[in-house]
LUMSEGU-935554 format. One line per 2 residues: number of its first residue (from 1); their letters; for each residue x, y, z of C-alpha. Coordinates in pm, whole numbers, padded with zeros to 5 digits, always signed. Layout:
! LUMSEGU-935554
NUM> a> X Y Z; ... $
! end
This chain:
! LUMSEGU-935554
1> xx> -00146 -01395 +00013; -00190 -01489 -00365 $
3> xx> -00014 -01805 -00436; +00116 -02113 -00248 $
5> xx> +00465 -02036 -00114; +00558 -02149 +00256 $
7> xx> +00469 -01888 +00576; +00465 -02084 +00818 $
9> xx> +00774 -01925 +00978; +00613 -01653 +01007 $
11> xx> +00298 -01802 +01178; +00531 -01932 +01431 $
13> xx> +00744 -01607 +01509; +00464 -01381 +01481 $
15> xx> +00128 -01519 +01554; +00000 -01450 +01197 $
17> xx> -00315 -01567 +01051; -00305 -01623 +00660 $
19> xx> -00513 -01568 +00399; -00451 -01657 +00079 $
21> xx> -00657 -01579 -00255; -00734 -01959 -00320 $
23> xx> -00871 -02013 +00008; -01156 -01787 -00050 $
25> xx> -01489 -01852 -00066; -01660 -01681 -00302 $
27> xx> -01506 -01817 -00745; -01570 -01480 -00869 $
29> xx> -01308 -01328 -00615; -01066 -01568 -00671 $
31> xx> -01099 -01477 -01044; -01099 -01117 -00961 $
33> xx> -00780 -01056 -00780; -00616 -01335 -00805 $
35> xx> -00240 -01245 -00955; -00286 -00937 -00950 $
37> xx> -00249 -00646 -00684; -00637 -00622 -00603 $
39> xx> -00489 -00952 -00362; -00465 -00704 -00095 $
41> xx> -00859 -00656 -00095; -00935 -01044 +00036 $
43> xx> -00861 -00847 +00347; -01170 -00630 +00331 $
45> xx> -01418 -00916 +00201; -01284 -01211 +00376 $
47> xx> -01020 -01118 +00669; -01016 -01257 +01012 $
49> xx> -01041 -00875 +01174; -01350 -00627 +01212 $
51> xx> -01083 -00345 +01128; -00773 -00355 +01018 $
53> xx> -00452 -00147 +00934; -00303 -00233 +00547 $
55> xx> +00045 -00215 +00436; +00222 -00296 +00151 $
57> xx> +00560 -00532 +00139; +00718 -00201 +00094 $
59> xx> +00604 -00034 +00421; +00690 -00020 +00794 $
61> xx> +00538 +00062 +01086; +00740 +00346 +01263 $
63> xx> +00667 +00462 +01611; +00320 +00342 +01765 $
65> xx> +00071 +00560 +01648; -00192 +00318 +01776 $
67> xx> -00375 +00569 +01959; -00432 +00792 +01579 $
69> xx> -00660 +00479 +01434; -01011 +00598 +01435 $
71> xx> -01222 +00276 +01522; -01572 +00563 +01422 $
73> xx> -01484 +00542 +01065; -01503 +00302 +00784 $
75> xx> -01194 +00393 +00610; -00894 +00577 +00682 $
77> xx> -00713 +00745 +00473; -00337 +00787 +00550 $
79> xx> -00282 +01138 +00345; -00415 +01452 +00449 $
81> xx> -00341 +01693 +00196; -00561 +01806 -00041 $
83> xx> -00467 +01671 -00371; -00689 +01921 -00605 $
85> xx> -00867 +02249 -00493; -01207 +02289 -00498 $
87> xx> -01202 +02567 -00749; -01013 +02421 -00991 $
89> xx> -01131 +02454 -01350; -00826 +02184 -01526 $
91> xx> -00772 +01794 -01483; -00433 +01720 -01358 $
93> xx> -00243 +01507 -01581; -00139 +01324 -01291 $
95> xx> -00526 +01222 -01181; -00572 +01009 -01487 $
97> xx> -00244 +00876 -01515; -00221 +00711 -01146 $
99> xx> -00655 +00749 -01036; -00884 +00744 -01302 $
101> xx> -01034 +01004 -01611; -01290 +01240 -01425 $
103> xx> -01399 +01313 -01766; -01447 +00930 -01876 $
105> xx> -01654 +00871 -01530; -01925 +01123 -01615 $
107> xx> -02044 +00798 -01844; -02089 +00586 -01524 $
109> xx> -02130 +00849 -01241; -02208 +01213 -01344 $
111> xx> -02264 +01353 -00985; -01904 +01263 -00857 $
113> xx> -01710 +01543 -00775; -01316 +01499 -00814 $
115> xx> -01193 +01792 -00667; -01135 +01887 -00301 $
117> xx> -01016 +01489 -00194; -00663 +01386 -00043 $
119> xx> -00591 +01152 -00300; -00386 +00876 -00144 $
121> xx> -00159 +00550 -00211; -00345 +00256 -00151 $
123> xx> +00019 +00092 -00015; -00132 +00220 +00335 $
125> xx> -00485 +00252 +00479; -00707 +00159 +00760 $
127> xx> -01088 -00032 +00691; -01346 -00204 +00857 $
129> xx> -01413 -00517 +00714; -01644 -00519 +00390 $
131> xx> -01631 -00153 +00384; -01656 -00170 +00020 $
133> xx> -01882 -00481 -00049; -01751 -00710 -00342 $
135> xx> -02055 -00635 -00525; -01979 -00255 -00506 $
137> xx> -01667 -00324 -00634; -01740 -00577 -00922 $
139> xx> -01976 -00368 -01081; -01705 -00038 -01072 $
141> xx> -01489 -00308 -01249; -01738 -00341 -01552 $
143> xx> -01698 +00003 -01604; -01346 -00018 -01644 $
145> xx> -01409 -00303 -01918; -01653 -00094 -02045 $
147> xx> -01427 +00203 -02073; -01078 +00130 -02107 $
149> xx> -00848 +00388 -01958; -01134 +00501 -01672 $
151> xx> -00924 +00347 -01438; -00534 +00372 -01439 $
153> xx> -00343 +00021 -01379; -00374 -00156 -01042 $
155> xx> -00618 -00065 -00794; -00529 +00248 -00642 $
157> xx> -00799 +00464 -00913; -01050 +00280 -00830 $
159> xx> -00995 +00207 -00464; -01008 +00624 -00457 $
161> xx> -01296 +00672 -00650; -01504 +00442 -00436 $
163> xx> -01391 +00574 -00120; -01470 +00905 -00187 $
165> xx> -01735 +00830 -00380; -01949 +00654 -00123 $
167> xx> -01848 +00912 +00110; -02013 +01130 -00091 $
169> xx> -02294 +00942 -00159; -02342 +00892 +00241 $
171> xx> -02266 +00531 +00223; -01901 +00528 +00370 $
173> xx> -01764 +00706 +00666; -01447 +00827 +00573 $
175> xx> -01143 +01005 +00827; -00872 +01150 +00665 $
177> xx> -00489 +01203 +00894; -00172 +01256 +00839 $
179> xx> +00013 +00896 +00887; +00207 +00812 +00573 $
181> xx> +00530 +00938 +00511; +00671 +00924 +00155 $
183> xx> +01012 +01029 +00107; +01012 +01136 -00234 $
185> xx> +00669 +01397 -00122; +00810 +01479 +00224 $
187> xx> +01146 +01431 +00233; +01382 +01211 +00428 $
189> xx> +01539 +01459 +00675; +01293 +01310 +00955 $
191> xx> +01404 +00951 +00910; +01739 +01075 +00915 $
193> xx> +01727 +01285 +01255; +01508 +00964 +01407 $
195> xx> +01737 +00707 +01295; +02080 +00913 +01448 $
197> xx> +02312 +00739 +01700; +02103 +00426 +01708 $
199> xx> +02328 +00238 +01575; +02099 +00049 +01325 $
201> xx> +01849 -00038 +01568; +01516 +00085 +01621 $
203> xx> +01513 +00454 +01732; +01431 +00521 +02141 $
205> xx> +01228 +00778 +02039; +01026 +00860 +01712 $
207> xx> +00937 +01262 +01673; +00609 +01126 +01449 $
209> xx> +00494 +00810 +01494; +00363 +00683 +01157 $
211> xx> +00389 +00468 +00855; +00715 +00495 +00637 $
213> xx> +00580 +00378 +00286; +00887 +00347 +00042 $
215> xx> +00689 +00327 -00273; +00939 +00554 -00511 $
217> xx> +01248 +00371 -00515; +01318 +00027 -00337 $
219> xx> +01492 +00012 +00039; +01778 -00218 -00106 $
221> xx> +02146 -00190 +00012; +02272 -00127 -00360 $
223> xx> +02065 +00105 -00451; +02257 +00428 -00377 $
225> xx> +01994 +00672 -00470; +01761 +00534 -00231 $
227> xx> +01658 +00635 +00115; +01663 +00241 +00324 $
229> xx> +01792 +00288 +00656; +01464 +00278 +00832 $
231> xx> +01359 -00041 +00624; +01698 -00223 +00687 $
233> xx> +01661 -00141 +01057; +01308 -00338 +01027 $
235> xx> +01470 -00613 +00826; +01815 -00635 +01068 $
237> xx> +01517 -00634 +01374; +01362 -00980 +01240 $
239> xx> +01697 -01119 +01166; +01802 -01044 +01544 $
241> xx> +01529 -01282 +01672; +01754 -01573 +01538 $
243> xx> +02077 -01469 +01425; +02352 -01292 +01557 $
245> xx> +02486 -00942 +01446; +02679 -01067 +01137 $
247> xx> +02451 -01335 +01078; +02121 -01034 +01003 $
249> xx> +02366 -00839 +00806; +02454 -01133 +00541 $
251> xx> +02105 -01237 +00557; +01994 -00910 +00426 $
253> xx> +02295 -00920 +00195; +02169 -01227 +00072 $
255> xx> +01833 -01155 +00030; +01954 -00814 -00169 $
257> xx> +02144 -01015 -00376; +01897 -01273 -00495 $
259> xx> +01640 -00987 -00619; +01965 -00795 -00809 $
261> xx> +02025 -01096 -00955; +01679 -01176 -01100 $
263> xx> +01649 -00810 -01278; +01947 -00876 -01427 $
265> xx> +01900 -01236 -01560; +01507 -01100 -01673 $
267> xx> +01714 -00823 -01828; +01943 -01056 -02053 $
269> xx> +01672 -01248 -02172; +01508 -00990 -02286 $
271> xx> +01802 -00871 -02463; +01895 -01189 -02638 $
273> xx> +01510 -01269 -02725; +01489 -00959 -02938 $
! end
């Protein structure tokens, strides 16, 4: 958790153990992630758990697929397609743009090879604990400084260039399966046929028990063009455990309401500080 803001609701219904950015131990990874989205890797240096299973605010677990975590590997990668062939002979404007400049890495690491990986959203993985030491990371940092543009924005470039980079280099056991669904890559027509007649509860019975990562567009109520029936079942689920059926629907409502309301309000003050 990066900041100071109150869980301990949470701790209470659900047993968890937090970690915030401040708390660490070590200055320079305060200073690192700190407000930024690299907060998600005080999990790998500094976490309570030997391995664990990451997801992003935006995710949900759907269906126990419990017995698909490989405890024999390092990291897990929650994509299984091949992004880029082995053969090919062109950089995909997508692979600087969202990962990082194959041709700007040759400076810092001229015996990586970008093709042939399942290039993945770091919203969703599964690590043993210091996987990637700090140090490891730090340095691949420099480079960025170094090089602006090596790296795109956030951490997902450079979260897959070290994974598949120490893999390659023998230093990281790596497992690649097929446990992230994105609805903008694979559709929606799953989540529909698993979420029929439930009645906006959890489904009896999930075909493909995976993760449901709704990094495209948001899972809010208003937004029309967006797939969130699976993510308001998770959201009317926690409600339940203290309210009453109305009672989870206005909560949601409410909670909906409050984020509308701050895009729009950001929105105007932009407009009149022009």
């Amino acid at each position: 958790m990066d900041g100071a803001f109150d869980v301990s609701d949470l701790v209470k219904e659900y047993d968890v153990i937090p970690l915030r950015v401040a708390d660490l131990s070590s200055p320079d990874m305060r200073k690192l992630i700190g407000g930024d989205y690299r907060a998600k890797l005080a999990a790998m240096w500094e976490g309570p758990f030997e391995h664990y299973v990451w997801l992003d605010s935006d995710a949900i677990i759907w269906g126990d697929f419990t017995a698909q975590i490989r405890m024999d590997v390092d990291f897990q990668v929650f994509w299984s397609e091949i992004s880029i062939p082995l053969d090919a002979t062109e950089i995909p404007t997508w692979l600087p743009h969202f990962y990082f400049d194959p041709m700007k890495l040759l400076r810092f690491d001229p015996d990586f090879e970008w093709r042939g990986h399942a290039y993945f959203s770091a919203g969703v993985f599964a690590c043993r604990r210091n996987a990637i030491p700090f140090e490891v990371w730090d340095r691949t940092e420099s480079w960025g400084r170094q090089s602006p543009g090596l790296f795109a924005w956030g951490e997902m470039g450079m979260l897959n260039y070290l994974v598949y980079a120490m893999a390659q280099r023998k230093e990281l056991k790596i497992g690649v399966s097929d446990l992230q669904h994105v609805g903008a890559h694979h559709g929606i027509d799953e989540l529909k046929q698993d979420c029929a007649h439930n009645n906006w509860h959890f489904p009896k019975t999930i075909r493909r028990p995976r993760i449901a990562h709704f990094c495209e567009r948001k899972p809010f109520l208003f937004d029309r063009d967006s797939y969130s029936r699976p993510f308001t079942i998770a959201r009317l689920e926690h409600h339940r455990r203290h309210k009453h059926e109305l009672g989870a629907w206005l909560a949601i409502i409410r909670e909906d309401f409050g984020v509308v309301r701050k895009k729009f309000t950001h929105r105007l003050r932009n407009m009149f500080s022009r």
